[in-house]
C-alpha positions as CSV (number, residue, x, y, z in Angstrom):
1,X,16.3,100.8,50.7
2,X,12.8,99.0,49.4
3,X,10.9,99.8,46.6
4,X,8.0,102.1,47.8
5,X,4.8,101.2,47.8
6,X,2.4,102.7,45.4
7,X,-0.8,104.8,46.2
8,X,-3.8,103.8,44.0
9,X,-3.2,104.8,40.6
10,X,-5.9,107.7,39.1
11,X,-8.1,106.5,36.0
12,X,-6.5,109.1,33.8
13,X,-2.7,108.0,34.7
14,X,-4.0,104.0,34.9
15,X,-4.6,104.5,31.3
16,X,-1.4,106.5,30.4
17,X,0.9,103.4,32.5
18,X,-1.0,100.9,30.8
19,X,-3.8,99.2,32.5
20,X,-6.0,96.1,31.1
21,X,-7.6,98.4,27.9
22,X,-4.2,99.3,26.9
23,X,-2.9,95.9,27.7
24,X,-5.9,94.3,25.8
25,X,-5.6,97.0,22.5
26,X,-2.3,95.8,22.2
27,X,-3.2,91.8,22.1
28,X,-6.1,93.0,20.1
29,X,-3.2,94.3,17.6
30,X,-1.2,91.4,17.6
31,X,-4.4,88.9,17.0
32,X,-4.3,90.8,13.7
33,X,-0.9,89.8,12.3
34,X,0.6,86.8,11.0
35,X,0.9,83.7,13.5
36,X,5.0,83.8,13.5
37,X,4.3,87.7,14.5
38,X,2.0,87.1,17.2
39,X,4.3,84.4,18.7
40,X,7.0,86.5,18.9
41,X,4.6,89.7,20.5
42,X,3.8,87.2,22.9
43,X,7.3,86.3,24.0
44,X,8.2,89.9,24.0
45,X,5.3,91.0,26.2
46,X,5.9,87.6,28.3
47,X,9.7,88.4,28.9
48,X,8.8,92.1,30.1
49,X,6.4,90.8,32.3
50,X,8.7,88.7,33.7
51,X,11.8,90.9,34.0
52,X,9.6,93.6,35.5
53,X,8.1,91.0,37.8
54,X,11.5,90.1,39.0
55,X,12.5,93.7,39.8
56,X,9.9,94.4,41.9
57,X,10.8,91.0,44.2
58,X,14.6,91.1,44.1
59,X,15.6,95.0,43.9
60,X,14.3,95.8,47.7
61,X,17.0,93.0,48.7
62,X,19.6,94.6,47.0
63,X,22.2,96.6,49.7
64,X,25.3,97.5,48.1
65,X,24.9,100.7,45.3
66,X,26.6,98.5,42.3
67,X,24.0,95.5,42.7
68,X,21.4,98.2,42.7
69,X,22.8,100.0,39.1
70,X,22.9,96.9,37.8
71,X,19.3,96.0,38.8
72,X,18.0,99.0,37.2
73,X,19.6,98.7,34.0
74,X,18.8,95.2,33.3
75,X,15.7,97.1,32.5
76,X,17.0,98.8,29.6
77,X,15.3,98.6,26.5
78,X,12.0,97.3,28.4
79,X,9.2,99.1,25.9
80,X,6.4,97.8,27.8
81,X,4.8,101.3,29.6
82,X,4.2,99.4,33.2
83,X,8.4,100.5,33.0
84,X,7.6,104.1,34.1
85,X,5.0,103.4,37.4
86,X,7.9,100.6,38.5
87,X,11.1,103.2,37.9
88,X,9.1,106.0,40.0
89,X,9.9,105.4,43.1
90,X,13.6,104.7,42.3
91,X,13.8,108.5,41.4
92,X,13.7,109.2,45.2
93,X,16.5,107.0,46.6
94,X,19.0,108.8,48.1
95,X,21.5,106.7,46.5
96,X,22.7,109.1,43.3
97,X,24.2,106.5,41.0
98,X,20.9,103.9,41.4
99,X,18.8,107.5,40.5
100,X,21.1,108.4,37.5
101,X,21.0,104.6,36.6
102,X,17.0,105.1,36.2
103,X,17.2,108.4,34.3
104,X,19.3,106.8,31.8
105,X,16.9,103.9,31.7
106,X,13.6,105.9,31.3
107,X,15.5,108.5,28.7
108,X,15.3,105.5,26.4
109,X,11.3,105.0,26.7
110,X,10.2,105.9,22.9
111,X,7.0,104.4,22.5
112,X,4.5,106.7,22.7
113,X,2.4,105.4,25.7
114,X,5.8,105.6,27.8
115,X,5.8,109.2,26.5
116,X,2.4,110.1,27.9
117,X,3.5,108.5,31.3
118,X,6.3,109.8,31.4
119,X,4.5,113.4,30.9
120,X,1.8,112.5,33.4
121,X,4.2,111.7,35.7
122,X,5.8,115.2,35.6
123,X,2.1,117.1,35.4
124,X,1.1,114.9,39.1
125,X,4.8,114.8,40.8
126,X,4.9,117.0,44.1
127,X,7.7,115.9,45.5
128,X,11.2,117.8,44.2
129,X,13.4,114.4,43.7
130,X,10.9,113.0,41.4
131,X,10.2,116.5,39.4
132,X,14.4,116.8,39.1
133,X,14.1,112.9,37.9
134,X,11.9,113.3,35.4
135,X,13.1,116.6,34.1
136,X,16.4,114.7,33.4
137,X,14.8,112.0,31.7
138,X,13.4,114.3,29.2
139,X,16.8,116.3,28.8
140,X,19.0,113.2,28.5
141,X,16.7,111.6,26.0
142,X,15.4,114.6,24.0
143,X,12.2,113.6,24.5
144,X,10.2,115.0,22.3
145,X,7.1,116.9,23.9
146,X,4.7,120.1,23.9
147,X,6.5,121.8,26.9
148,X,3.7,122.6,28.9
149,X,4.0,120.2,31.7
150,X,7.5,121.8,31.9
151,X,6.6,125.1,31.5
152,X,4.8,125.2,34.0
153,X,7.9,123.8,36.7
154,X,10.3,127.2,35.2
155,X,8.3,128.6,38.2
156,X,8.8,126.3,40.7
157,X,10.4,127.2,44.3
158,X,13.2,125.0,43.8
159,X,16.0,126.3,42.0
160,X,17.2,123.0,40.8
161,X,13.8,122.2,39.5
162,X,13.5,125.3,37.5
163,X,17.6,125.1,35.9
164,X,16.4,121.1,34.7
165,X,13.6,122.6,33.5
166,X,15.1,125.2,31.2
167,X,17.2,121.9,29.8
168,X,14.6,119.9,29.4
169,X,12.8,122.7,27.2
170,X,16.5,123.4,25.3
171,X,16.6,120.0,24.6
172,X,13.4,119.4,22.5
173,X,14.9,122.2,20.1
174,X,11.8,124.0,19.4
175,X,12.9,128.1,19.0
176,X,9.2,128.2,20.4
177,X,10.5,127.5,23.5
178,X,12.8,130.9,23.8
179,X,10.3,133.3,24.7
180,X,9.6,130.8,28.1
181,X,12.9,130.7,28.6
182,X,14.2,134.3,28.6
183,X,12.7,135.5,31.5
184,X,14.5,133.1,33.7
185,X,17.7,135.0,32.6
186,X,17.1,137.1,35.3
187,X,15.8,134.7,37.6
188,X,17.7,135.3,41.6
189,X,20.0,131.8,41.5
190,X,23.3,132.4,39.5
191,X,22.9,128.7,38.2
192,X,19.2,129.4,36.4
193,X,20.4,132.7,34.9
194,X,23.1,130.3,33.1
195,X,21.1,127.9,32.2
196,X,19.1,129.9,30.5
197,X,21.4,131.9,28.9
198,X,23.2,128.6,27.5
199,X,20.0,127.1,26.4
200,X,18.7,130.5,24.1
201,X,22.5,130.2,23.2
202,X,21.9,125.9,22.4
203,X,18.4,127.3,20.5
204,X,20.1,129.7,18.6
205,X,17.9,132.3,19.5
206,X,18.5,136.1,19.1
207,X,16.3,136.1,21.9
208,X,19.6,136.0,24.0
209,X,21.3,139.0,23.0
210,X,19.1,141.4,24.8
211,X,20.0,139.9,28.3
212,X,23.3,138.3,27.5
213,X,24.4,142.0,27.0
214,X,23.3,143.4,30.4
215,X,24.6,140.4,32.0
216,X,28.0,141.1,31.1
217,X,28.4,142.9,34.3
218,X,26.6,140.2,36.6
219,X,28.2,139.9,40.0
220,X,29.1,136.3,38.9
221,X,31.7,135.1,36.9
222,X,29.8,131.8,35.7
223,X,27.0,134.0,34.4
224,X,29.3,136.3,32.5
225,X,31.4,133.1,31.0
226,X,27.6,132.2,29.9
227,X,26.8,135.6,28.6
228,X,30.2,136.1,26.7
229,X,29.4,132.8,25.3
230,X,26.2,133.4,24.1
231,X,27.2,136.2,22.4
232,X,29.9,134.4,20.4
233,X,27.6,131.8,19.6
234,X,24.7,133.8,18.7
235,X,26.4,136.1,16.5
236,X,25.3,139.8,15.5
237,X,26.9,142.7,14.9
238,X,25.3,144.8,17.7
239,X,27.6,142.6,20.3
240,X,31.0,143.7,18.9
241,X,31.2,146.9,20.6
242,X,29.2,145.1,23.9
243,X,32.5,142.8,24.2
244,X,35.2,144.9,23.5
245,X,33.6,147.1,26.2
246,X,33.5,144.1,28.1
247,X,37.3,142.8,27.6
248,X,38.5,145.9,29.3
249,X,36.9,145.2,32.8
250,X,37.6,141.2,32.5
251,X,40.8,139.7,33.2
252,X,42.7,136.0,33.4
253,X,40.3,133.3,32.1
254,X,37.3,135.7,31.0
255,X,39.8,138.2,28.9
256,X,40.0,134.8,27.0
257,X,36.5,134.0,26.6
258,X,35.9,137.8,25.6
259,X,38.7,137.4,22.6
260,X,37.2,134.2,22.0
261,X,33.9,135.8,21.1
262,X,35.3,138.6,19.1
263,X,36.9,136.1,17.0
264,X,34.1,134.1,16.1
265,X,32.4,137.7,15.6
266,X,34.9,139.3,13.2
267,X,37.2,136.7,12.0
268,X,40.2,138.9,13.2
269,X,43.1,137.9,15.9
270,X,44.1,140.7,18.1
271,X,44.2,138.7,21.0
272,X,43.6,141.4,24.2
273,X,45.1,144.4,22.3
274,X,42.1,146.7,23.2
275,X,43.8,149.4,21.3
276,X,43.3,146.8,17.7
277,X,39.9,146.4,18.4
278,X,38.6,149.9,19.4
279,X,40.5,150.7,16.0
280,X,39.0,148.2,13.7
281,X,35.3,148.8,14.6
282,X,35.9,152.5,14.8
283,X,36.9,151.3,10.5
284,X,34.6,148.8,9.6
285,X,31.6,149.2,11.9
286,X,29.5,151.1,9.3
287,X,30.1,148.5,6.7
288,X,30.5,145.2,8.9
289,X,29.2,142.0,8.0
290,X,29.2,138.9,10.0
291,X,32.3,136.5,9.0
292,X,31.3,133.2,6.7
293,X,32.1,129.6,8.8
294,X,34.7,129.7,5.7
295,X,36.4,132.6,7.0
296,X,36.0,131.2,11.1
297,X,37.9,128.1,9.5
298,X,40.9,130.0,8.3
299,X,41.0,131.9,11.3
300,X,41.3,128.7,13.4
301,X,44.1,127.3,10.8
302,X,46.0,130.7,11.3
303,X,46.0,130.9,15.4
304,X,47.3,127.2,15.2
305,X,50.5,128.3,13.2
306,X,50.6,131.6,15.2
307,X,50.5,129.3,18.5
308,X,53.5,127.3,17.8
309,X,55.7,130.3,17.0
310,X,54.5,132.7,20.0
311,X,55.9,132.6,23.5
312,X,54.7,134.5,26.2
313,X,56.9,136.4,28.4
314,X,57.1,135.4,31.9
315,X,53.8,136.0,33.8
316,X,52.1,137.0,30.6
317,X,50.5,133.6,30.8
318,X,50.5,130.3,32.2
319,X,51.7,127.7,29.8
320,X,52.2,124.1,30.5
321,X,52.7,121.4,28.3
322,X,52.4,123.6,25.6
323,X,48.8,125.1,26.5
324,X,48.6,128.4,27.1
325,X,45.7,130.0,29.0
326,X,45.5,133.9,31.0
327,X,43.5,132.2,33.9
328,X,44.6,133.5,37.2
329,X,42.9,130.8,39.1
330,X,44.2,127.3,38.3
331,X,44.8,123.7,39.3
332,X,47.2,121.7,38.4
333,X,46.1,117.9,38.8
334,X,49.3,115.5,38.4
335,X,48.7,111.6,38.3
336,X,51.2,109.4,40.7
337,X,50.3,106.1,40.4
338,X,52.6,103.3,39.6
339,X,52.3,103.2,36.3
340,X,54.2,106.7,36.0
341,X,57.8,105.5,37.3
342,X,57.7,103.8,33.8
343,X,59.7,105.1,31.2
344,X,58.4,107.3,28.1
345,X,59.1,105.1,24.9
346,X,59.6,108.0,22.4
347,X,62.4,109.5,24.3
348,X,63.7,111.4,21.4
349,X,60.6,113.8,22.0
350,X,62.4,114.1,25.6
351,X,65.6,114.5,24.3
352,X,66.4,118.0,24.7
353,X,64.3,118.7,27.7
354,X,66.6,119.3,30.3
355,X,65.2,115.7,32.5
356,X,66.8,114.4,35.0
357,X,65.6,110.6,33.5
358,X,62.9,109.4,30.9
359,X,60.3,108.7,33.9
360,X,57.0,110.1,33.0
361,X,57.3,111.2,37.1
362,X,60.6,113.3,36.2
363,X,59.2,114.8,33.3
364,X,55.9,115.9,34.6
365,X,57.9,117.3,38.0
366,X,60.2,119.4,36.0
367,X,57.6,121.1,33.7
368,X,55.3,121.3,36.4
369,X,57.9,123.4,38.7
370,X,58.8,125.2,35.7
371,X,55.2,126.1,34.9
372,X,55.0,127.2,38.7
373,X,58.1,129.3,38.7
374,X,56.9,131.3,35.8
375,X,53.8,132.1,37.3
376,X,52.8,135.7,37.0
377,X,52.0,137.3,41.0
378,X,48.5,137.9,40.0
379,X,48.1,134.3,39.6
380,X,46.4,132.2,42.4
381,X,47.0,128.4,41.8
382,X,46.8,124.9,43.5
383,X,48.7,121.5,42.8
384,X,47.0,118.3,43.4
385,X,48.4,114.5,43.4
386,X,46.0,111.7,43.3
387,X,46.7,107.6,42.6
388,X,44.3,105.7,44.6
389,X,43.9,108.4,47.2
390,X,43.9,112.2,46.3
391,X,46.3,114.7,48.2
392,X,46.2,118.4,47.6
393,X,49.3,120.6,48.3
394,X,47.1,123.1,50.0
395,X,43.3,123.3,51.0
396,X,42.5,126.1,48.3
397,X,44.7,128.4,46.2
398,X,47.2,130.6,47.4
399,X,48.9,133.5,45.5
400,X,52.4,133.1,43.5
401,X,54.7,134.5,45.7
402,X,58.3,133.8,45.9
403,X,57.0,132.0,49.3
404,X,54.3,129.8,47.7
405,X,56.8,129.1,44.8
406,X,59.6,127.8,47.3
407,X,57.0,125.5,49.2
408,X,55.2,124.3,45.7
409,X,58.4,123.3,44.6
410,X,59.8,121.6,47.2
411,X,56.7,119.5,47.2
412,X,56.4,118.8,43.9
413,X,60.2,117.6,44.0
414,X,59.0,115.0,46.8
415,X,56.2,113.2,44.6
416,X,56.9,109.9,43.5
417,X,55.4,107.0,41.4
418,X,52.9,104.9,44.1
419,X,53.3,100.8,44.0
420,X,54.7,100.8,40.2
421,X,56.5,98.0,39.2
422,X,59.7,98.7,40.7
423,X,57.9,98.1,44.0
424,X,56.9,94.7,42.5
425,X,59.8,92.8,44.0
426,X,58.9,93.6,47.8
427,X,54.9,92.5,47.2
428,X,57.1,89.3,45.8
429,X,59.1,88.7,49.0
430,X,55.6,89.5,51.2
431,X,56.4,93.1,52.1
432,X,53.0,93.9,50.4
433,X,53.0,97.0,53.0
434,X,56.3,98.4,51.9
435,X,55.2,97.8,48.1
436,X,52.3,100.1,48.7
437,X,50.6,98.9,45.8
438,X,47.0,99.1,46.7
439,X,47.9,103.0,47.1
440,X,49.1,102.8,43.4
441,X,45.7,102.9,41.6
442,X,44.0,105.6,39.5
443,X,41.7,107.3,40.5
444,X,40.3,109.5,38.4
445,X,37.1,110.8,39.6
446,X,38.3,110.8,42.9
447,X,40.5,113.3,41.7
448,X,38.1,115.3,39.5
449,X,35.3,115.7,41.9
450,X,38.0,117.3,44.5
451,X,39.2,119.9,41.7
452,X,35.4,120.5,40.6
453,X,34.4,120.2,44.5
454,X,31.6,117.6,43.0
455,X,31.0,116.1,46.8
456,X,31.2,119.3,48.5
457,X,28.1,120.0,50.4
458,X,29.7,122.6,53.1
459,X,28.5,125.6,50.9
460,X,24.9,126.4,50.1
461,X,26.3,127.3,46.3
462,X,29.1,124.5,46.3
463,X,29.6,125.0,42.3
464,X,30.7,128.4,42.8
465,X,34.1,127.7,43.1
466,X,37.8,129.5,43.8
467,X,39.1,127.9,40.3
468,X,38.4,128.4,36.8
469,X,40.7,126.8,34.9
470,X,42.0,123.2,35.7
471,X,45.4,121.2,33.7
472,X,44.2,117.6,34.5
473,X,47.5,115.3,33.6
474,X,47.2,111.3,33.6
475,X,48.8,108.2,32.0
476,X,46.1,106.0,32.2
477,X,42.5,104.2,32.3
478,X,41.0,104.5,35.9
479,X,41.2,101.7,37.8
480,X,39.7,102.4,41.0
481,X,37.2,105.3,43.0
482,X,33.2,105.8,43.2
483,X,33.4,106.0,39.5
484,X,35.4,103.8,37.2
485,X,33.3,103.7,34.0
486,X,34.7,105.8,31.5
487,X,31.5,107.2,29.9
488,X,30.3,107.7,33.5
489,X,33.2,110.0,34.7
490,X,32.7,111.9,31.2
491,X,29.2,112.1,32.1
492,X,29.2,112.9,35.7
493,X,32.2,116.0,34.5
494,X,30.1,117.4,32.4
495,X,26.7,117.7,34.4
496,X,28.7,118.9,36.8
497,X,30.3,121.5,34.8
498,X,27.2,123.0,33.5
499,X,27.1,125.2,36.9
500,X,31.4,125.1,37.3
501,X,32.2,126.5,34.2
502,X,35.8,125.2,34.8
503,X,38.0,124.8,31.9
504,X,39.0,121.4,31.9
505,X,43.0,120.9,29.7
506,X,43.9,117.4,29.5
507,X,47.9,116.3,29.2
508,X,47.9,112.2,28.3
509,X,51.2,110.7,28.6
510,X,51.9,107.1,28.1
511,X,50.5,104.4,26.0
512,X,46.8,103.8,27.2
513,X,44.2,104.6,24.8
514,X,43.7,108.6,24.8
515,X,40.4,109.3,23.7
516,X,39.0,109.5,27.4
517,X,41.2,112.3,27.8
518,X,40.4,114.3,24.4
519,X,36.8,114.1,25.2
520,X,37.0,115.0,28.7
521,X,38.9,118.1,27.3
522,X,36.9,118.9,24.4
523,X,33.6,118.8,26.4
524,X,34.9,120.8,28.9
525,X,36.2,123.9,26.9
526,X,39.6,122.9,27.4
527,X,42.5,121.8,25.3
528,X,44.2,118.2,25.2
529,X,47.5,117.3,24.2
530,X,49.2,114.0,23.8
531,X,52.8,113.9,25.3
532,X,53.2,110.9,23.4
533,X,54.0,107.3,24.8
């Protein structure tokens, strides 16, 4: 696609995207200082010309997407304002990594005349792509800004315009901002009443509490996680009695959020006893205070001893790999490329586990089909495989039957390591085919945008999803898909997750370098644990 044409600029936005008065207060300014100064202004200014003069010829020639991303962030760290009127029209491509490639360009404009283009930009936009764009722009840089150009778009038609607005507004951290933002808790899409609930949450605004409390019953479950989690977050005594009300209609993974809440509200570990809670605030409700972050911080130290002495009974939970959770909608996500026929090099943390070898395949099969057989019947799950391709075992969950047990098994038993080095010797000999080991990659996103259905545009709502909890398990750096970039697939999870809500676990096994897979948990609302190499 070409760069699009621009329409005659207005006086007014002229000024604000620096036209010859601005251009000529700015040499005026550098006349002014010392001569070493001034040559080096000049050579700044000149090499912005330049590089923004180059864009404009070259970037229309560009085809593939990755020439593209590149093209636009050579343009990183350009200050001159003419950046803003040149990156416009890239905010409309239909390509999404050259459009995410400009926000993250333009999120770094700080001078102040960027700023006011920028803003000028979003006041005159009418068309949706460039509005969403923009909105980004300010969210991803915290831009900092009076908030009435995007006030003004918390009304517009578009859904997705008024959610990026609400994030724009949360991220210039003004409390200002709540009394905006609250109506919109109500607003018809699931995905704006969560954003807004997140972002009085992210403000830490009592503002919140009113709504967050009557959307505890919402029809959705994303926009009760949101509420549950506001409450926890903005903590008052009045939402005690709202959750343990609340923790009696939830169950599976909101049951957890709801003790989660309570926690951070009361500093006391009762877990999904109902009977504990009713009984303490029936006690102390007269006389409660909230809990000190002192007190949060030995709570935390005591449920991390408690969790290594306490096994669940069969079906009380799904554990695997040590992580327990009370979803009843998971996904299991099991890496097979070749680098997992290779043995684990701290076997003696193996050692009494019951493995038919030291393969990190053979151990992840066997605690995967034991995690599977002690699934409780209430639980709904799904396994998927992925190496350079990604291969579910079925289309979407399916209950845990004795039936769905049986077949789950028997395909997990069947999964084996893709091109590793074993299959090095045939690719020696010429039997590249048999050796399979283009199929042997990793693919990462490939297999994170299936289990957060990221591509799927089938469903008008396609983040509303089956699953709500996902045990993502991998022994190395990606290596091949759409996305490959490590900061980009942590990036492109979390966006994406804003409207999921999926908990992400991460299980690293192997010797690559793990904190890709501690973030992706920890950003994600999930828990990450190291297997070891």
């Amino acid at each position: 696609m070409g760069v699009v044409r621009h329409a005659p600029l207005s006086t007014s936005r002229s000024q604000a995207l620096g036209g010859p008065r601005s251009r000529a207060a700015a040499i005026g300014r550098a006349l002014a200082a010392p001569l070493a100064l001034l040559v080096l202004a000049t050579l700044a200014l000149a090499a912005d010309d330049e590089i923004l003069k180059d864009f404009r010829k070259y970037f229309r020639k560009y085809k593939d997407s990755a020439s593209r991303v590149e093209a636009v962030l050579a343009l990183e760290g350009v200050p001159d304002v003419a950046l803003v009127e040149v990156l416009e029209p890239v905010l409309r491509d239909k390509d999404g990594a050259v459009v995410s490639a400009a926000v993250r360009v333009l999120s770094g404009c700080t001078e102040p005349a960027q700023v006011a283009a920028l803003l000028t930009l979003l006041e005159e936009a009418r068309k949706e792509e460039v509005q969403l764009g923009l909105l980004r722009v300010l969210a991803a840089g915290s831009i900092p800004h009076d908030g009435a150009a995007v006030t003004a778009l918390l009304e517009a038609r578009s859904w997705e315009v008024r959610r990026r607005a609400v994030q724009a507004l949360v991220a210039t951290a003004r409390p200002e901002h709540a009394e905006a933002l609250a109506p919109l808790c109500d607003d018809g899409e699931i995905a704006v009443r969560c954003a807004a609930l997140d972002g009085l949450a992210a403000l830490g605004s009592d503002r919140v509490r009113e709504p967050a409390g009557r959307l505890l019953a919402d029809e959705a479950w994303q926009v009760r996680a949101s509420a549950i989690a506001a409450l926890g977050q903005v903590r008052h005594r009045d939402s005690v009695p709202l959750l343990i009300e609340r923790l009696k209609a939830e169950e599976g993974r909101l049951a957890d959020d709801c003790v989660a809440a309570l926690e951070r509200l009361t500093a006391r570990e009762f877990g999904l006893r109902i009977e504990l809670w009713e009984k303490f605030w029936s006690t102390f409700k007269d006389r409660y205070q909230i809990p000190t972050d002192a007190q949060l911080a030995e709570l935390a130290k005591r449920k991390a001893e408690n969790a290594a002495l306490y096994k669940p009974q069969p079906g009380e939970a799904t554990t695997y790999h040590g992580i327990q959770t009370k979803s009843r909608k998971v996904l299991f996500v099991i890496d097979v490329s070749g680098s997992m026929e290779s043995e684990v090099v701290e076997k003696d943390r193996f050692a009494d586990g019951g493995y038919p070898s030291y393969s990190r395949m053979d151990i992840v099969k066997t605690e995967l089909a034991r995690t599977v057989e002690g699934l409780g019947e209430e639980t709904w799950f799904n396994i998927l495989s992925f190496a350079t391709d990604v291969d579910p075992w079925k289309k979407s969950l399916v209950k845990a039957n004795v039936l769905s047990k049986s077949s789950a098994g028997d395909w997990t038993g069947r999964l084996e390591p893709i091109g590793g080095a074993s299959k090095q010797d045939l690719a020696a000999v010429g039997l590249v085919g048999a050796a399979n080991l283009d199929k042997g990659r990793t693919n990462t996103w490939g297999a994170l945008a299936w289990a957060l259905a990221i591509d799927d545009q089938a469903k008008k709502d396609p983040y509303l999803l089956e699953v709500d909890t996902v045990f993502f398990l991998s022994d190395g750096r990606p290596t091949h898909g759409e996305i490959v970039d490590i900061e980009d697939i942590l990036k492109g999870v979390k966006e994406a997750n804003e409207l999921r809500k999926v908990v992400v676990h991460t299980i690293a096994i192997g010797e690559f370098q793990k904190t890709f897979m501690k973030r992706l948990a920890e950003e994600n609302g999930g828990v990450f644990v190291d297997l070891g190499r």
